[in-house]
N, CA, C and O atoms as a GROMACS GRO file, in nm:
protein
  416
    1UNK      N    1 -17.439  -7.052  13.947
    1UNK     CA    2 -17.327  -7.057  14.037
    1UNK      C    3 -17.270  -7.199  14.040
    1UNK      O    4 -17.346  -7.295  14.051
    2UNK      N    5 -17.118  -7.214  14.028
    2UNK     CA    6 -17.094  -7.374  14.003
    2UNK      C    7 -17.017  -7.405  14.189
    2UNK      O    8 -16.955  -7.332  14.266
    3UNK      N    9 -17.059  -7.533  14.195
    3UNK     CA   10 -17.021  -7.570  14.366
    3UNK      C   11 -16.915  -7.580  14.406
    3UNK      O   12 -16.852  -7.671  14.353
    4UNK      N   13 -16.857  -7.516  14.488
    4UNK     CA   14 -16.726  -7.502  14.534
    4UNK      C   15 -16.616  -7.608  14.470
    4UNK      O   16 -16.502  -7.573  14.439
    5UNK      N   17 -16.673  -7.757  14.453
    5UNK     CA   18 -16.578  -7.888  14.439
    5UNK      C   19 -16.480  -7.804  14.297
    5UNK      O   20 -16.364  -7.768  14.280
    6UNK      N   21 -16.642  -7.803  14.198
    6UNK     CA   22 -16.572  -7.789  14.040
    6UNK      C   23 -16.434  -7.668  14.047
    6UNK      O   24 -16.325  -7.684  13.993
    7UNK      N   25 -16.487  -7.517  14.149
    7UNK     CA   26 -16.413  -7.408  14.080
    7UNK      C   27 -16.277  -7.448  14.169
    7UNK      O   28 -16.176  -7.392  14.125
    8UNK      N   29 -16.259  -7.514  14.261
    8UNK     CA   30 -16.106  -7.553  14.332
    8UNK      C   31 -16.074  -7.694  14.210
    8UNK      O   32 -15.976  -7.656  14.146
    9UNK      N   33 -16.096  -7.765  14.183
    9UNK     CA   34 -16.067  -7.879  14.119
    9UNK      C   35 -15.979  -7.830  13.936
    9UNK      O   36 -15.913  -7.894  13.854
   10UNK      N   37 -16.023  -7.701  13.943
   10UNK     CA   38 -15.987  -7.588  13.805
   10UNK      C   39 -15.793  -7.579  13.874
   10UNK      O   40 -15.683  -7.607  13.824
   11UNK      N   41 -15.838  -7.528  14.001
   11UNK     CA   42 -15.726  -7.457  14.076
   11UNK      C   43 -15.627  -7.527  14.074
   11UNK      O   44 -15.514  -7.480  14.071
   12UNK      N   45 -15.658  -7.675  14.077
   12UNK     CA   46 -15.510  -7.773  14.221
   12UNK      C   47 -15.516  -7.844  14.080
   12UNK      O   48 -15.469  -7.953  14.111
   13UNK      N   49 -15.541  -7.851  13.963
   13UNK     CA   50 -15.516  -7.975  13.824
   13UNK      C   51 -15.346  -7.957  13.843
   13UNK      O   52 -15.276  -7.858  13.866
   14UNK      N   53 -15.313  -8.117  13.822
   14UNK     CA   54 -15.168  -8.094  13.787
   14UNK      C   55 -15.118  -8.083  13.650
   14UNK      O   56 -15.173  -8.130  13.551
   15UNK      N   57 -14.972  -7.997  13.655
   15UNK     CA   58 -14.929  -7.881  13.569
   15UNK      C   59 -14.882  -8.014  13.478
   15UNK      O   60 -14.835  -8.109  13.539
   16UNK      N   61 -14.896  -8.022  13.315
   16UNK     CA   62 -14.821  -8.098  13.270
   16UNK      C   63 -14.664  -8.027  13.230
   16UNK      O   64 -14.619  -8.079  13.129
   17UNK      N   65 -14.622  -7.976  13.259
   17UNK     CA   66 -14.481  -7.877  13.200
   17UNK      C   67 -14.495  -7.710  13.165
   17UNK      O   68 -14.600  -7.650  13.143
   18UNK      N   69 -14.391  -7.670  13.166
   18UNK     CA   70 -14.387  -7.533  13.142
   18UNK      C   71 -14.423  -7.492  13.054
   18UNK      O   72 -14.431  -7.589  12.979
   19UNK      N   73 -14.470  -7.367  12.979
   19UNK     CA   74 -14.590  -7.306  12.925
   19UNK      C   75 -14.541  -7.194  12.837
   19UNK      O   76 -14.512  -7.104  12.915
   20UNK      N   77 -14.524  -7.165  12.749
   20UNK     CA   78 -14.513  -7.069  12.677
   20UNK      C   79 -14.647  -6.899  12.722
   20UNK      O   80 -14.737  -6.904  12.806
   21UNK      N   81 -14.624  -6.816  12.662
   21UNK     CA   82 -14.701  -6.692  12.673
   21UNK      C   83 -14.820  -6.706  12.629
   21UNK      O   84 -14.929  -6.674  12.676
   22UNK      N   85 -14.775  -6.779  12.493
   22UNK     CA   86 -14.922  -6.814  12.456
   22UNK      C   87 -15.013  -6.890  12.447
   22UNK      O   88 -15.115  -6.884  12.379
   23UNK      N   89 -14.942  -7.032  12.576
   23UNK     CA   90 -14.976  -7.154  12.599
   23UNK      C   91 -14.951  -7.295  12.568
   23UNK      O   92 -14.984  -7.399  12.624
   24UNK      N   93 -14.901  -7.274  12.489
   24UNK     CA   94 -14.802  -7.374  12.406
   24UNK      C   95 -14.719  -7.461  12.489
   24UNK      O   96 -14.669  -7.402  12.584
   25UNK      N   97 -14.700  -7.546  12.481
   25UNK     CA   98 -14.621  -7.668  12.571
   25UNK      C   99 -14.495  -7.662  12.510
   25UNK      O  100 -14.474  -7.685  12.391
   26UNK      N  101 -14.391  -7.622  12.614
   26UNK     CA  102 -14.215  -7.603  12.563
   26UNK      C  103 -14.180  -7.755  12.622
   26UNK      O  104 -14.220  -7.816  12.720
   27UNK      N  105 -14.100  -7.783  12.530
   27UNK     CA  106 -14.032  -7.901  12.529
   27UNK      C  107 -13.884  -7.877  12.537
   27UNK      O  108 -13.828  -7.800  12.459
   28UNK      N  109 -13.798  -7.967  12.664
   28UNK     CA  110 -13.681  -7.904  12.703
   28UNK      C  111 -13.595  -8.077  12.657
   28UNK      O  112 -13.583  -8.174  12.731
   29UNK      N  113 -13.550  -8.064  12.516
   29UNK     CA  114 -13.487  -8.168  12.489
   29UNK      C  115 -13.348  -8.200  12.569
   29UNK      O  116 -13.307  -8.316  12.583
   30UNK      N  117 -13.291  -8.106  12.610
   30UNK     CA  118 -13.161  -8.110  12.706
   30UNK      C  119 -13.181  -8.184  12.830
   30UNK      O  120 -13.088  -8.231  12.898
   31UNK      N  121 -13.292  -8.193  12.855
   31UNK     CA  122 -13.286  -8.299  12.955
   31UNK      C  123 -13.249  -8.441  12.978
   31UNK      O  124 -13.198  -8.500  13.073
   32UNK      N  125 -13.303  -8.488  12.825
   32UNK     CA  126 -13.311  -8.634  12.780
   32UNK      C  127 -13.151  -8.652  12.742
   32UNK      O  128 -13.091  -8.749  12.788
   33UNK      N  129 -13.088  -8.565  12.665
   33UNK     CA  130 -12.967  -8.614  12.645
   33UNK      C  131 -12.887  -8.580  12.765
   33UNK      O  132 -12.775  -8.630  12.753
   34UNK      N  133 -12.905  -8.501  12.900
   34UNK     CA  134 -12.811  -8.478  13.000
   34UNK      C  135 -12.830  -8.601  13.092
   34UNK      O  136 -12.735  -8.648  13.155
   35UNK      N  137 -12.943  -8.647  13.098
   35UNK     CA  138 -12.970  -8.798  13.191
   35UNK      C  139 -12.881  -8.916  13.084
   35UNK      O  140 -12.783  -8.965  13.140
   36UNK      N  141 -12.900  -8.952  12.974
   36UNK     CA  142 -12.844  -9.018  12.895
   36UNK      C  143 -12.660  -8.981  12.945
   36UNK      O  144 -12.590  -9.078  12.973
   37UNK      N  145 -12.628  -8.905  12.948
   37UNK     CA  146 -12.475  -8.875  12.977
   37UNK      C  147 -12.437  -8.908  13.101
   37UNK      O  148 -12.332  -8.956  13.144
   38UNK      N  149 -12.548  -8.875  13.159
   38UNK     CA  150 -12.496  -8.908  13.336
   38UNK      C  151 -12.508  -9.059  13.324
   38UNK      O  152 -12.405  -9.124  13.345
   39UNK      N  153 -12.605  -9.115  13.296
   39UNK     CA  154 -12.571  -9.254  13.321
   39UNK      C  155 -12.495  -9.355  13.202
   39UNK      O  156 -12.524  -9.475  13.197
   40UNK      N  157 -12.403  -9.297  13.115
   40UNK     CA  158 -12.315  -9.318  13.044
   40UNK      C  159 -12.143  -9.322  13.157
   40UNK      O  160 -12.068  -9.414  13.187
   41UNK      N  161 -12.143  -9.190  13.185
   41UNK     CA  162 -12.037  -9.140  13.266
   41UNK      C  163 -12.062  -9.251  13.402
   41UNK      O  164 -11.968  -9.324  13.431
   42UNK      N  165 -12.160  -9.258  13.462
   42UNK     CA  166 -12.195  -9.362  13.571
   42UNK      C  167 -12.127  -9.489  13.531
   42UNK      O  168 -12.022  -9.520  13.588
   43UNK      N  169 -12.179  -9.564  13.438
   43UNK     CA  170 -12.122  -9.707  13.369
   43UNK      C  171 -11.984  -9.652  13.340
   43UNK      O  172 -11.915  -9.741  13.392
   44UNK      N  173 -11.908  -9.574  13.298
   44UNK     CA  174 -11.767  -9.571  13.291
   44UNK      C  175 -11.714  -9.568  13.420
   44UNK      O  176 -11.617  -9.644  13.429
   45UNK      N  177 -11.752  -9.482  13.564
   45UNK     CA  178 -11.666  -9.533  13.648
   45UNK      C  179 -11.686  -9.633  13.735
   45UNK      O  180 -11.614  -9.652  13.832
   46UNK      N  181 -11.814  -9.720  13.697
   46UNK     CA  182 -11.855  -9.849  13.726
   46UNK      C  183 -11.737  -9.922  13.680
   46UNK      O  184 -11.664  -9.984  13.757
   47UNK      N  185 -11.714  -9.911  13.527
   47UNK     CA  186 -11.623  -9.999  13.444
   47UNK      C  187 -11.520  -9.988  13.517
   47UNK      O  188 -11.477 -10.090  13.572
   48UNK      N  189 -11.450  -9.856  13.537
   48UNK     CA  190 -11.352  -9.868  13.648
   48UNK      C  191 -11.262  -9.870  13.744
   48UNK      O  192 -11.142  -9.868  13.769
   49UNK      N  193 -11.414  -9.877  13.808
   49UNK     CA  194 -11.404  -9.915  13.967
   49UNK      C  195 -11.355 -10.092  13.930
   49UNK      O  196 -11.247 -10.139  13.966
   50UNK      N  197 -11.442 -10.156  13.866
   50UNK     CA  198 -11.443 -10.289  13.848
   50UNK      C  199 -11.275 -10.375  13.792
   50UNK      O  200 -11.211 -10.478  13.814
   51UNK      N  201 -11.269 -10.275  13.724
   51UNK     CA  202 -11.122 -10.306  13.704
   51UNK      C  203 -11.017 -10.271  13.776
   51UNK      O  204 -10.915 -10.339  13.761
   52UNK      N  205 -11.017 -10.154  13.872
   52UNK     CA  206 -10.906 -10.136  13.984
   52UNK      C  207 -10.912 -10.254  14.061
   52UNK      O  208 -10.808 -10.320  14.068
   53UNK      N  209 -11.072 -10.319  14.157
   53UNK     CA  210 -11.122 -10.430  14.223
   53UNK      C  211 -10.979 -10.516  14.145
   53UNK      O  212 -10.862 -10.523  14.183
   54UNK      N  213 -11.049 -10.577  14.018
   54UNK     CA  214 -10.946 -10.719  13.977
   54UNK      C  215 -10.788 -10.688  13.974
   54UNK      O  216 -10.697 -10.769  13.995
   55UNK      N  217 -10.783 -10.616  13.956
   55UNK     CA  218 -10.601 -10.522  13.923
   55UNK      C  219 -10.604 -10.555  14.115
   55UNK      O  220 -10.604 -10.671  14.156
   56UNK      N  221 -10.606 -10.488  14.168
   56UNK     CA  222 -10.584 -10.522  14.300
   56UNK      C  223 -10.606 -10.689  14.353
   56UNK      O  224 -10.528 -10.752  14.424
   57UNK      N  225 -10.726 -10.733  14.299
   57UNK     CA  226 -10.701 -10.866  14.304
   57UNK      C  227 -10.594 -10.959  14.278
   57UNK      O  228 -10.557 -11.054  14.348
   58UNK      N  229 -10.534 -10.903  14.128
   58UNK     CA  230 -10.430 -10.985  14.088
   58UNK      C  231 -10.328 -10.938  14.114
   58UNK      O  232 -10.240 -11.006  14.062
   59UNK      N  233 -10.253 -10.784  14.216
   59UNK     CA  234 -10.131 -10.776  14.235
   59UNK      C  235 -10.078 -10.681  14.130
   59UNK      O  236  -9.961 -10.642  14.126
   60UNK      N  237 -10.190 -10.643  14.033
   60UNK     CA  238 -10.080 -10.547  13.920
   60UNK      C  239 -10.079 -10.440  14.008
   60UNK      O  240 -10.144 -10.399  14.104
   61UNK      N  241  -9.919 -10.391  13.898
   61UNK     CA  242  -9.873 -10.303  14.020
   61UNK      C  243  -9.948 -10.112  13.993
   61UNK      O  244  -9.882 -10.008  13.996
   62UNK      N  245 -10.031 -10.120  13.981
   62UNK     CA  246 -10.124  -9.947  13.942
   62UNK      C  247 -10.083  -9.892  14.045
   62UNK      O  248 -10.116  -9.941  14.153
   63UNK      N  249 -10.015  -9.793  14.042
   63UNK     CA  250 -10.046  -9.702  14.129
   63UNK      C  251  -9.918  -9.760  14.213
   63UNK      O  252  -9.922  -9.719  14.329
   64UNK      N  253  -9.802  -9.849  14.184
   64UNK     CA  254  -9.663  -9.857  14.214
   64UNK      C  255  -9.566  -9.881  14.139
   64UNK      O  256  -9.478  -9.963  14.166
   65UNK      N  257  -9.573  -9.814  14.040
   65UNK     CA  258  -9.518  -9.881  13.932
   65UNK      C  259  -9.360  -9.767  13.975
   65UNK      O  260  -9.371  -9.680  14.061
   66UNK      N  261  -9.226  -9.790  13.900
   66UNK     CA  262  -9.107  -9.738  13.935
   66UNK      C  263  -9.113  -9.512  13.920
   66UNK      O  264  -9.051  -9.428  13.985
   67UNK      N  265  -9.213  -9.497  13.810
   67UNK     CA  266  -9.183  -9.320  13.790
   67UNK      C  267  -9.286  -9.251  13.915
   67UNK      O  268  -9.307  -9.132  13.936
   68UNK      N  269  -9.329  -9.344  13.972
   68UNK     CA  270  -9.450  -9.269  14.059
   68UNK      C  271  -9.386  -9.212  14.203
   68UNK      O  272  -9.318  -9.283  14.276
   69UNK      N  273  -9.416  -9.083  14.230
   69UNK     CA  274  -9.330  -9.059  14.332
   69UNK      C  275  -9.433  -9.063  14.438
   69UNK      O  276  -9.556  -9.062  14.429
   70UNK      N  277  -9.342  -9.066  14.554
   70UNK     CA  278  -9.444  -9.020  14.708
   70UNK      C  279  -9.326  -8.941  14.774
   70UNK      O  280  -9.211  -8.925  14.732
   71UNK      N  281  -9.377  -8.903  14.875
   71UNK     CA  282  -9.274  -8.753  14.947
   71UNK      C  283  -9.356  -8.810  15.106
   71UNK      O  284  -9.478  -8.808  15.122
   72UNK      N  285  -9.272  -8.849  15.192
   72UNK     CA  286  -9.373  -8.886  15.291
   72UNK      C  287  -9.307  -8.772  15.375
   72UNK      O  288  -9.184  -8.775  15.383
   73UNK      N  289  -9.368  -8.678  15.435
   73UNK     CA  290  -9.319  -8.592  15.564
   73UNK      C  291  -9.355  -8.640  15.670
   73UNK      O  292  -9.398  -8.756  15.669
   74UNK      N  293  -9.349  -8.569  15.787
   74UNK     CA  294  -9.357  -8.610  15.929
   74UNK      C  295  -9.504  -8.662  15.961
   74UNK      O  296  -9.537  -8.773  16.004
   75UNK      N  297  -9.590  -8.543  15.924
   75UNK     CA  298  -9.761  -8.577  15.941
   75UNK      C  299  -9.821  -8.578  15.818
   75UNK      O  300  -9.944  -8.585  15.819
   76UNK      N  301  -9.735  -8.568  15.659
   76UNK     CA  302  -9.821  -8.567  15.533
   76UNK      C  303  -9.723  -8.637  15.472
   76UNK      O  304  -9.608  -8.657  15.511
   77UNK      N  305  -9.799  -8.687  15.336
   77UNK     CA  306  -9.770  -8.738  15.292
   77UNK      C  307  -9.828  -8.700  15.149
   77UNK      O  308  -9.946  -8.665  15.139
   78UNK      N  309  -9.730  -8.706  15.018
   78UNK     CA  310  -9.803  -8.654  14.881
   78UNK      C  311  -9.748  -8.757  14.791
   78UNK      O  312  -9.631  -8.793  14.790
   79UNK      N  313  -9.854  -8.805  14.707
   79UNK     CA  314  -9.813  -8.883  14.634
   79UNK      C  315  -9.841  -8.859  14.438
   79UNK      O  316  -9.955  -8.836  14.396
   80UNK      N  317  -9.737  -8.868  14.356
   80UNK     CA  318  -9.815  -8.823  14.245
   80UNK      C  319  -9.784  -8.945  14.131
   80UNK      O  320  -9.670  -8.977  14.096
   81UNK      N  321  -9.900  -9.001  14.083
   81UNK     CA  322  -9.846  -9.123  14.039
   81UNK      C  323  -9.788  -9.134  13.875
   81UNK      O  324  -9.854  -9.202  13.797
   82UNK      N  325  -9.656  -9.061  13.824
   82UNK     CA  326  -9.633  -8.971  13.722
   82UNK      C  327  -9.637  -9.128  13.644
   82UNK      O  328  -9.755  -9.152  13.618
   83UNK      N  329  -9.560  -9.226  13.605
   83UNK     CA  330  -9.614  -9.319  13.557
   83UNK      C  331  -9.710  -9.411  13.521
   83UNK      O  332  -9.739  -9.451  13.408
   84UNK      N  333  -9.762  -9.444  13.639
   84UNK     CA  334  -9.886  -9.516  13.596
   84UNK      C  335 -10.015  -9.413  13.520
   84UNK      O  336 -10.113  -9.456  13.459
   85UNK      N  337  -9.982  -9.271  13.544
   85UNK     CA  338 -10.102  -9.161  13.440
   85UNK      C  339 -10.045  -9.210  13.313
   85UNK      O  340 -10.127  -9.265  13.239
   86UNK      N  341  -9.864  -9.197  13.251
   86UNK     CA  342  -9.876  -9.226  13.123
   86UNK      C  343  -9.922  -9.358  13.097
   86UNK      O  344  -9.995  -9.366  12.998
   87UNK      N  345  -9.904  -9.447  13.148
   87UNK     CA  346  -9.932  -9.582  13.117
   87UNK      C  347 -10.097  -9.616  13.030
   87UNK      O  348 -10.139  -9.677  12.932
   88UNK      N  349 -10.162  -9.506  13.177
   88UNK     CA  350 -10.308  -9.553  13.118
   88UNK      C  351 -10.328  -9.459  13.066
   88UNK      O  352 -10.447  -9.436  13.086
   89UNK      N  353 -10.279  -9.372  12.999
   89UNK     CA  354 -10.310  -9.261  12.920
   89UNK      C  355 -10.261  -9.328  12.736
   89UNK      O  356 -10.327  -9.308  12.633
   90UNK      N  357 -10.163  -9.384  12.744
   90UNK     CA  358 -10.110  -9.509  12.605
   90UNK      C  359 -10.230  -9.608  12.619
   90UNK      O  360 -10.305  -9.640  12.528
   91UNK      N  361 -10.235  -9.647  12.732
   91UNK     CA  362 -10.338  -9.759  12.693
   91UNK      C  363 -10.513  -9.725  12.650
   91UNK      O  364 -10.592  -9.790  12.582
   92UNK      N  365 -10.529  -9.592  12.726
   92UNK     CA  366 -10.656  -9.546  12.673
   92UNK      C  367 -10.706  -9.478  12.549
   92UNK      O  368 -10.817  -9.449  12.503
   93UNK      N  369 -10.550  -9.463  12.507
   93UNK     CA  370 -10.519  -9.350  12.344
   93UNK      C  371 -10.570  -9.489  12.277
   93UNK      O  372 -10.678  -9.483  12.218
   94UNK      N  373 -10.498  -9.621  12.282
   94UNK     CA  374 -10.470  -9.735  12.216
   94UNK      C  375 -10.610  -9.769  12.190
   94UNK      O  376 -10.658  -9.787  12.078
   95UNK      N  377 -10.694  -9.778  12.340
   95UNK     CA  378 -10.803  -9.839  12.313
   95UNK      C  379 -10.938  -9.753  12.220
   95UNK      O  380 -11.035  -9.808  12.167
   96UNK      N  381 -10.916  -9.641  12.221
   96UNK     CA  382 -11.030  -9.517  12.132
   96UNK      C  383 -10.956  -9.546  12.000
   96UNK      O  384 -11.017  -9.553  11.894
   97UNK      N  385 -10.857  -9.559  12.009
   97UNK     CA  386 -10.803  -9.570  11.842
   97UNK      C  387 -10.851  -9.674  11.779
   97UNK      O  388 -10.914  -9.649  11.676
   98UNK      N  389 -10.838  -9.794  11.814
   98UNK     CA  390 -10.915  -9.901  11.783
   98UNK      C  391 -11.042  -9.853  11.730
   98UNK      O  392 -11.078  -9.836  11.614
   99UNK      N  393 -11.120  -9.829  11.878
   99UNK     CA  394 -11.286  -9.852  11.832
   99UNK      C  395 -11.298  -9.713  11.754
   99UNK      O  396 -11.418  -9.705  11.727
  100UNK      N  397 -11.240  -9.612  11.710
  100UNK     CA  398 -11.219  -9.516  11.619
  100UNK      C  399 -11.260  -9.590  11.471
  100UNK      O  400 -11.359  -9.596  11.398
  101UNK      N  401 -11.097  -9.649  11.476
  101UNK     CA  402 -11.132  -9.717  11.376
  101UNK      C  403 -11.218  -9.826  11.311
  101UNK      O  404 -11.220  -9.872  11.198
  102UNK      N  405 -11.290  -9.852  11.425
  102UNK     CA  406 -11.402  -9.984  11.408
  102UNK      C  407 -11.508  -9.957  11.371
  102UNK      O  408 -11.588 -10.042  11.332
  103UNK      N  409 -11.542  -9.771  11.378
  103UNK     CA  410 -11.669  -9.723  11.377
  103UNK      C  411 -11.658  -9.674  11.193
  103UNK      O  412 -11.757  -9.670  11.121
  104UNK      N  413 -11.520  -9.641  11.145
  104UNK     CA  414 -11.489  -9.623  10.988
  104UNK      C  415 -11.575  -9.766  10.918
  104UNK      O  416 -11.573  -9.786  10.796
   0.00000   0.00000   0.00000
């Protein structure tokens, strides 16, 4: 008869990962590259956040530039900023094209 300690100590072992049928240790590679993305995507709106900060620091005009409309009503107000999207939409084409080509 083995003493109570050993046959609970069988029971409570911790699990190293999920288990196949026939015991086999499954390996879930999607994990490693979905954490890798999140903190990719993290550092991009780090990048910028950091650059609205200095743009506001220095007065550029984002987000007032002349095509951007606002509609102010009595208690609302809607704003859609139709220029400054193309602006940084040329400047973000500009900048992938580059490092596009940097990676040839």
């Amino acid at each position: 008869m083995t003493p109570p300690s050993e046959a609970n100590s069988k029971a409570y072992q911790k699990d190293e990962g999920a288990r196949s049928c026939s015991g086999e240790r499954i390996e879930f590679p999607v994990m490693g590259d979905l954490g890798r993305t999140l903190v990719f995507v993290g550092g991009l709106l780090l990048g910028l956040g950091l650059v609205l900060i200095v743009a506001g620091k220095f007065n550029l005009p984002i987000g007032r530039l002349p095509g951007d409309f606002v509609v102010r009503g009595k208690n609302t107000a809607f704003y859609f900023p139709l220029m400054t999207s193309i602006v940084l939409s040329v400047i973000l084409s500009l900048v992938l094209y580059v490092v596009n080509r940097m990676r040839r």
